[in-house]
MIKE-321493 format. One record per residue: residue number from 1; residue in three letters; x, y, z of N, C-alpha, C in turn. Coordinates in steps of 0.05 Angstrom, whole numbers. Each point is the difference from the previous one (the first is absolute). Example, Ala and Ser with C-alpha at 12.3 -4.5 7.8 and 13.67 -1.06 7.14 Angstrom:
2
ATOM  1  Ala  264  -114  156  -18  24  0  18  24  0
ATOM  2  Ser  -7  21  -14  16  24  1  -15  22  14
END
This chain:
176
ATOM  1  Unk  -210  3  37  1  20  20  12  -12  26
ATOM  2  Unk  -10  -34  1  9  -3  28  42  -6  -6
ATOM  3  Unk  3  -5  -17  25  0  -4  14  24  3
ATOM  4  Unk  -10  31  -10  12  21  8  -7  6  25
ATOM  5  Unk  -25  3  12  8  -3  39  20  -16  18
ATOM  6  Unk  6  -34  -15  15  -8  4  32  4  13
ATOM  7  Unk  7  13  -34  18  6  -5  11  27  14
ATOM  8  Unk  -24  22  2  14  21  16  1  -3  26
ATOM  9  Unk  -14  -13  8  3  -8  32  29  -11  0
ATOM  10  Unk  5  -18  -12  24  -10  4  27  10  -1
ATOM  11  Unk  -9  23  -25  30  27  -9  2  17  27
ATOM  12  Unk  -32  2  16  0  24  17  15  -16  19
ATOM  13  Unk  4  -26  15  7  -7  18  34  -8  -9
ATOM  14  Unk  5  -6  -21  23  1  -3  5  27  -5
ATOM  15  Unk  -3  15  -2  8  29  4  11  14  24
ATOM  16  Unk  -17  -14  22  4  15  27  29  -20  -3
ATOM  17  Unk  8  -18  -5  33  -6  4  17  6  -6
ATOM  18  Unk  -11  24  -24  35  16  -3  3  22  11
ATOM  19  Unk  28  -8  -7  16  24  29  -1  27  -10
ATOM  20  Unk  1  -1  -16  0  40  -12  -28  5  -14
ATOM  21  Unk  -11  29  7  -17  13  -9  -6  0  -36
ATOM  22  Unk  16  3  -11  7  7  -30  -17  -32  -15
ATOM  23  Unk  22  -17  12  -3  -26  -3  -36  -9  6
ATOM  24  Unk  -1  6  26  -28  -8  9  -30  14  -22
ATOM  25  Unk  15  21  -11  -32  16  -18  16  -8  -26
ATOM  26  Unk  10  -15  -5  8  -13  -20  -14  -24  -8
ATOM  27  Unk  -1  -19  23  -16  -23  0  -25  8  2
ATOM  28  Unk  -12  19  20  -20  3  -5  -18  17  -29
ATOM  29  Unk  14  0  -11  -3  18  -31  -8  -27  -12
ATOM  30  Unk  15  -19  -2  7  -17  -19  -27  -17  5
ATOM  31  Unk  -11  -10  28  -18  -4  14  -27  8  -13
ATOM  32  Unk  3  27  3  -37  17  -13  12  -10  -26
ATOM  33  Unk  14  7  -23  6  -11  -30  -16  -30  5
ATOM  34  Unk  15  -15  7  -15  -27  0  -27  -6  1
ATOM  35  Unk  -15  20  29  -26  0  -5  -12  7  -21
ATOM  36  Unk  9  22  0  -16  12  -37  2  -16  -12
ATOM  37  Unk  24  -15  -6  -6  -18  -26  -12  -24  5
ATOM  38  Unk  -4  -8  19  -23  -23  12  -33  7  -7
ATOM  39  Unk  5  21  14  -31  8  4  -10  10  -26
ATOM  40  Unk  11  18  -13  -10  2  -30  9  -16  -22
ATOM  41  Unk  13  -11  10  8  -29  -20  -21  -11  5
ATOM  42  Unk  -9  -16  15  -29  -18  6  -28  21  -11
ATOM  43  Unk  4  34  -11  -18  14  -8  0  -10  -24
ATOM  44  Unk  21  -1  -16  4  -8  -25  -2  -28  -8
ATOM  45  Unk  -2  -18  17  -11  -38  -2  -27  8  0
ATOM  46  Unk  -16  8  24  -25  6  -8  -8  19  -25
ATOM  47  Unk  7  10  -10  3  13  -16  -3  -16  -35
ATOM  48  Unk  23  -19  2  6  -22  -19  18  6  -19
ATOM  49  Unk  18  13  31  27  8  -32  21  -12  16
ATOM  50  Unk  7  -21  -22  20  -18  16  25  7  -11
ATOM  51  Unk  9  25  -11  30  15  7  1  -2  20
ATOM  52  Unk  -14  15  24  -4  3  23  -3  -28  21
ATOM  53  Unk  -16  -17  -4  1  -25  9  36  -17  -7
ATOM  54  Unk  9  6  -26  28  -11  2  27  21  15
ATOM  55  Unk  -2  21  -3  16  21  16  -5  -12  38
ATOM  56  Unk  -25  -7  6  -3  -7  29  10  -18  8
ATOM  57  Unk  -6  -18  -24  13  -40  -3  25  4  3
ATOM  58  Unk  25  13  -22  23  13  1  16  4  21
ATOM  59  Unk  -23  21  15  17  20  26  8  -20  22
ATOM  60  Unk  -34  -16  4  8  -15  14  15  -26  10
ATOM  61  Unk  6  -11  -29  24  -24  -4  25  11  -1
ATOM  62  Unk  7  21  -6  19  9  5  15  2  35
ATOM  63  Unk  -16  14  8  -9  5  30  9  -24  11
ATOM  64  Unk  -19  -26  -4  2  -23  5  26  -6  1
ATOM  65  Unk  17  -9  -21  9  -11  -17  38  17  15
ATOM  66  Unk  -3  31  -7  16  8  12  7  0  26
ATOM  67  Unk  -11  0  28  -8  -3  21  28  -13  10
ATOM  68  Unk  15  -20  -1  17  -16  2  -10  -23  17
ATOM  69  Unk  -24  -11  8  -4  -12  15  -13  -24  -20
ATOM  70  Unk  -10  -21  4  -17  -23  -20  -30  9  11
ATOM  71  Unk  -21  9  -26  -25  8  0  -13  -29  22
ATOM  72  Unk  -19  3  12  -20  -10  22  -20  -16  -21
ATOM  73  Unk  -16  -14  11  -31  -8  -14  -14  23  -9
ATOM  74  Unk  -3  14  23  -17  31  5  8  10  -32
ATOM  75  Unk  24  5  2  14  17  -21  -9  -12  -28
ATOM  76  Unk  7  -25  1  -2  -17  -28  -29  8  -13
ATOM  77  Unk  -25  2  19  -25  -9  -3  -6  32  -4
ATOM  78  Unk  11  20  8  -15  23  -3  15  6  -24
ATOM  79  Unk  25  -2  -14  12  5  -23  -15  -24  -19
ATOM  80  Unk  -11  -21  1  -17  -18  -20  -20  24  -2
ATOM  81  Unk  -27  7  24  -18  8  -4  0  37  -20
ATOM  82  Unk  32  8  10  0  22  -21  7  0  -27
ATOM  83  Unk  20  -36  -4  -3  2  -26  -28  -11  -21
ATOM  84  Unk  -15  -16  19  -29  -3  -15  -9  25  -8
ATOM  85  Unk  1  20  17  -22  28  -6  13  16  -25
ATOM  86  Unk  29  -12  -1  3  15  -35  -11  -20  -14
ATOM  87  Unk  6  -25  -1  -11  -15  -17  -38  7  -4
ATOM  88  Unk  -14  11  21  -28  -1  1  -2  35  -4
ATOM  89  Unk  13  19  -3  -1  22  -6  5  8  -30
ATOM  90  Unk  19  -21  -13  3  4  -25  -15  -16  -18
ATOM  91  Unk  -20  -18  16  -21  -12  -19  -27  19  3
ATOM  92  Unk  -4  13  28  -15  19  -1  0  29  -8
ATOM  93  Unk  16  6  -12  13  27  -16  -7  -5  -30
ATOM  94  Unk  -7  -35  -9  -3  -4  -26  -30  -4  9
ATOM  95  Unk  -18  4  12  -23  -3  3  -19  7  -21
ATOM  96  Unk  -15  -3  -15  -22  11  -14  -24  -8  8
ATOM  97  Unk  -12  20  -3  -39  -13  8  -8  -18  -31
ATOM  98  Unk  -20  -16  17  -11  -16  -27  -18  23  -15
ATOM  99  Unk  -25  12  8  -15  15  -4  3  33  4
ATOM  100  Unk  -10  11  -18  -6  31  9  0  9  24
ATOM  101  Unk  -21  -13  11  -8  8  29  11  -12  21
ATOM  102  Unk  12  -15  -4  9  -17  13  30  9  4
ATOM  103  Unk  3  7  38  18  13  8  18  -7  31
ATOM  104  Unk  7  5  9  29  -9  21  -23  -11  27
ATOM  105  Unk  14  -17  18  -31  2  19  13  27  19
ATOM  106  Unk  -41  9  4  2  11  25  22  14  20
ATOM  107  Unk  0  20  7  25  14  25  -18  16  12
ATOM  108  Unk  -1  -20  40  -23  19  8  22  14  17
ATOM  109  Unk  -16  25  13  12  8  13  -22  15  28
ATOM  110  Unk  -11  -32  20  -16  2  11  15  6  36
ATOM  111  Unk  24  -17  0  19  9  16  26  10  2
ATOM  112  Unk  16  9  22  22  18  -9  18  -24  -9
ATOM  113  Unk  4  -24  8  14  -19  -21  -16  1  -27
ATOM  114  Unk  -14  2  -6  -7  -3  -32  11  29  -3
ATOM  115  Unk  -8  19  -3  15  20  -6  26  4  -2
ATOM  116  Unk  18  -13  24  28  -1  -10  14  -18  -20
ATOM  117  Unk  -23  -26  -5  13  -21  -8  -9  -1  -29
ATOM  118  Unk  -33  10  -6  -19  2  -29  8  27  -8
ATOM  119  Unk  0  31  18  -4  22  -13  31  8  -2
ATOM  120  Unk  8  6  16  33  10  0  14  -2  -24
ATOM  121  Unk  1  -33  2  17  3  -31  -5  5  -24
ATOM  122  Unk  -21  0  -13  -8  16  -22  8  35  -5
ATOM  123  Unk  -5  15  30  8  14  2  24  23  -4
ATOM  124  Unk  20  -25  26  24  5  -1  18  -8  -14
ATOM  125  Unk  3  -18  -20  17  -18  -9  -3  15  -25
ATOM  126  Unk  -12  23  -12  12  7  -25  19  30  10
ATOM  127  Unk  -6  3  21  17  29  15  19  -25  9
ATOM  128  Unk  5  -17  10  24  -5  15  13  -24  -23
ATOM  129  Unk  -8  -2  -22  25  -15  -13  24  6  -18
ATOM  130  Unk  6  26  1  29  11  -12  11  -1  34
ATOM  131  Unk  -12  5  16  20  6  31  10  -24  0
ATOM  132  Unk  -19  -18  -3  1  -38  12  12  -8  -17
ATOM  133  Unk  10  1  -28  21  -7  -2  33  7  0
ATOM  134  Unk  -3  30  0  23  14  1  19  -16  28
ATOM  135  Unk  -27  10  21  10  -20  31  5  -22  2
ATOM  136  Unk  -15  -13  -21  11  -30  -3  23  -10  -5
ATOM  137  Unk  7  19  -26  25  -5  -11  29  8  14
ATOM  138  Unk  -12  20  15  25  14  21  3  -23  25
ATOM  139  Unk  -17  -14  9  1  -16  20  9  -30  -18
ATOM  140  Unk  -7  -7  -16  11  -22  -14  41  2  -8
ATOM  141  Unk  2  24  -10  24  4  -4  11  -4  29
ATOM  142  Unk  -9  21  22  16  -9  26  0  -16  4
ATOM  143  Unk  -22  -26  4  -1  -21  9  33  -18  -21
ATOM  144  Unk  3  -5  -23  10  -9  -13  27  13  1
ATOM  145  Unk  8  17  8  19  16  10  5  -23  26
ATOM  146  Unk  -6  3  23  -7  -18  19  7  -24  3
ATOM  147  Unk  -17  -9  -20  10  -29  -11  25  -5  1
ATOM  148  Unk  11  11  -26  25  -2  -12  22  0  20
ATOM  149  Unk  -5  31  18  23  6  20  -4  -22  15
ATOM  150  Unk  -16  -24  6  2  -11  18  11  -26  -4
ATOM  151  Unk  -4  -1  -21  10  -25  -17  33  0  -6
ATOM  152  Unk  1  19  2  38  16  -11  14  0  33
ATOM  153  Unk  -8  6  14  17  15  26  2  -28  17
ATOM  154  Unk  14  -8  -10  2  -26  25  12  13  21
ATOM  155  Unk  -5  -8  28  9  0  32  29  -8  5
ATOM  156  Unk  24  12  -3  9  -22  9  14  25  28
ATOM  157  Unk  14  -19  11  3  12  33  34  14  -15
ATOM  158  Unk  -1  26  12  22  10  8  34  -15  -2
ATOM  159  Unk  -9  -23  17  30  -9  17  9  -21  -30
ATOM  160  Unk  -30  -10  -19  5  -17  -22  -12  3  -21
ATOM  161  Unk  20  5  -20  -17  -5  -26  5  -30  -16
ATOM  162  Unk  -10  1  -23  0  -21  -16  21  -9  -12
ATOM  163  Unk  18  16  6  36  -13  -5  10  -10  18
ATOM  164  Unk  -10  5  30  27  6  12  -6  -31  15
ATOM  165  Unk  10  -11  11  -6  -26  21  -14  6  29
ATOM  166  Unk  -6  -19  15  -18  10  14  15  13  23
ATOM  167  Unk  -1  16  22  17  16  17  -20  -15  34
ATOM  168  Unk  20  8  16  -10  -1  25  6  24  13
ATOM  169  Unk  -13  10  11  3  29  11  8  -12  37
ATOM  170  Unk  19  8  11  9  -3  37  -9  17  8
ATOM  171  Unk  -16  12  21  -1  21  16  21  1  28
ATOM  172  Unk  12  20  -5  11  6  33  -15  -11  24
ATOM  173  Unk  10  -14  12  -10  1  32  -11  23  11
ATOM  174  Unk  -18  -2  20  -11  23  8  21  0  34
ATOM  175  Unk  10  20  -3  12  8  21  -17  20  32
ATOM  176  Unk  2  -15  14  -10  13  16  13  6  30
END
């Protein structure tokens, strides 16, 4: 969850920097998508369905990875800690009780964090996992879309391309 607050804080503020309207509820679209799939993605780790724990792992190395910049410590350590939780979601998905009676521990729900954190997802996470992955997969494709285009479109300036030798541009004197 704290990764999708993260993250939309950061879409919302890169948002206010583009210049056109269209553009701007564009990013911010893409923005709420992300949350959703954060926030009920982490429904579905608690949960112990690590489709969902690897779709999050996925989105976000991608993200990472595409970015064009070299991932941080920060980055490294929170993409380790999401790939443990598939690794610990798909051992707890094979879970069996030893005994009859013997069952999952405890989910209290004595404050409104236990309720969001113990009750919610039981709840929500069998209503919200055809959405959460449909969204997932639409935001993974973009992202990888993303990727690619970014990987392909090299920069190069106007005055030079990759044939030509290098140019010096004169400006006129300023006459006054």
């Amino acid at each position: 969850m704290a990764i999708g607050i993260f993250s939309l804080v950061l879409i919302v503020i890169a948002a206010s920097e583009v210049p056109n309207a269209a553009g701007r509820v564009g990013v911010l679209i893409l923005g709420i998508m992300i949350f959703f799939v954060y926030l009920v993605g982490g429904m579905g780790v608690r949960e112990s369905n690590w489709p969902a724990a690897a779709m999050v792992f996925t989105i976000y190395v991608i993200n990472l990875l595409g970015s064009g910049t070299p991932p941080g410590i920060l980055s490294i350590i929170i993409a380790a800690v999401l790939l443990s939780n598939v690794r610990a979601t798909f051992i707890a998905s094979r879970w069996k009780p030893l005994a009859e009676g013997e069952d999952r521990p405890m989910r209290f729900s004595e404050t409104f964090r236990d309720k969001l954190v113990d009750q919610l997802p039981p709840k929500a996470w069998p209503i919200l996992k055809i959405p959460f992955f449909i969204v997932a997969s639409l935001v993974l494709v973009f992202l990888l879309y993303l990727s690619v285009a970014g990987l392909t479109n090299k920069r190069v300036s106007p005055a030079q391309d990759e044939n030509s030798a290098p140019s010096v541009v004169v400006a006129p004197p300023n006459s006054k």
